[in-house]
N, C-alpha and C positions, 0 to 999 in steps of 0.2 A: 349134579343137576343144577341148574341155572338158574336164575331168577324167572326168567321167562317161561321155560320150559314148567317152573311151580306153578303162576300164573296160571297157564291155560291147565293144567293139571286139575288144579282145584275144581274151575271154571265149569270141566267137565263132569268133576264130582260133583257139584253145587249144581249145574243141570239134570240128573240120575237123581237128586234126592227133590226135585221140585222149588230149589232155593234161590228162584229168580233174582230175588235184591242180591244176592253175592253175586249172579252170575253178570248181572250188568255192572257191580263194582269193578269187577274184572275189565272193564270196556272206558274205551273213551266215550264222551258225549257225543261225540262227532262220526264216531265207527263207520266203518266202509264196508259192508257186507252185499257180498254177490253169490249170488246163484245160477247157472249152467241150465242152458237148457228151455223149454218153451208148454214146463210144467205153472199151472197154476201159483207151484212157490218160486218158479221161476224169476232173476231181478233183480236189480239193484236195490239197496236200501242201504238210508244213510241216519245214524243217530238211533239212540235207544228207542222213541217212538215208536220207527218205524222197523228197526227189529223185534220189540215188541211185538210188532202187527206180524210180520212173521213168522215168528215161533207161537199166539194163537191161533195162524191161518193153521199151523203146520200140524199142533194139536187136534183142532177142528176136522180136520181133514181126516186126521187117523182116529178118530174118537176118542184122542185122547193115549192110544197104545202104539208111540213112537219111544223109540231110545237108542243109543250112540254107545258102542263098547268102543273101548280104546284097546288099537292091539299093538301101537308103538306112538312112541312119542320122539322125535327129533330134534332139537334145539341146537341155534348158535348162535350169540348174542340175543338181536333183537329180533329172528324171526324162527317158528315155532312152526312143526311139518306135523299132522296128526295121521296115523294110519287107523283108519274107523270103519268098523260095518253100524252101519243104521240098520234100524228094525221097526217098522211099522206096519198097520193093519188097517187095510181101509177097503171097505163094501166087502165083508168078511173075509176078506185074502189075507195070511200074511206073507212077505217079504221079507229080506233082505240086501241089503246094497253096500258092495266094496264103495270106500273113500276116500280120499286125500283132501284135509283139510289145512288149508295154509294161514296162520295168521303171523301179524305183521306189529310188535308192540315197538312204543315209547312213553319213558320214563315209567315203567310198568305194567301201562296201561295196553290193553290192544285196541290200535286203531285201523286193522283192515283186517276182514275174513275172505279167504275166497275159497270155493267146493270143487273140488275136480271129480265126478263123479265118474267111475270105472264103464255103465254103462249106462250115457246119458239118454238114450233111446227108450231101454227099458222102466227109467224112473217117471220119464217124462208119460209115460204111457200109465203108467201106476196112480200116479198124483192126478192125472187127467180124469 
């Protein structure tokens, strides 16, 4: 395992236990996070701020019972492929959604995420 591939590893741990400050140590200042799609989380967003504001839109939305299993992890050098189903619940439905999660680090840090979501119709229709 890589340095990278530890990286978002953690990252992913440290988002399943609630432990936001590790999870944005993991991140540049400047991070480049994009979302697919013409869902309410739908979007660019750049810098912890405003990923911040993302992951409480994304909370908000699910009241809170959102989470991300990892069911492979990919690494080479500096960039880092996550195989994920997400799970949330929102106006009492649960869900979930196949996903390929890409991120992109330097000097340890990750500074771009990007989501390929398996069925961007059906999320966009969820989150709406």
């Amino acid at each position: 395992m890589d340095d990278s591939h530890a990286v978002i590893r953690k990252a992913y741990e440290d988002f399943a236990h609630g432990d936001f400050p590790a999870v944005f140590a993991a991140f540049d200042t400047a991070i480049k996070w994009h979302v697919p799609g013409h869902s309410p989380l739908s979007g660019d967003y750049t810098g912890h701020d405003q990923v911040a504001g993302f992951f409480q839109r994304t909370m908000a939305l699910s009241d809170g019972a959102f989470g991300i299993e990892l069911q492979n992890i990919l690494s080479e050098q500096d960039l880092v492929v996550v195989l994920a189903t997400v799970r949330a619940q929102r106006n009492g439905i649960s869900a979930s959604f196949e996903e390929v999660h890409v991120w992109r680090l330097h000097e340890g840090k990750a500074v771009e995420f990007r989501e390929y979501q398996g069925d961007e119709q059906r999320e966009d229709r969820f989150w709406s």
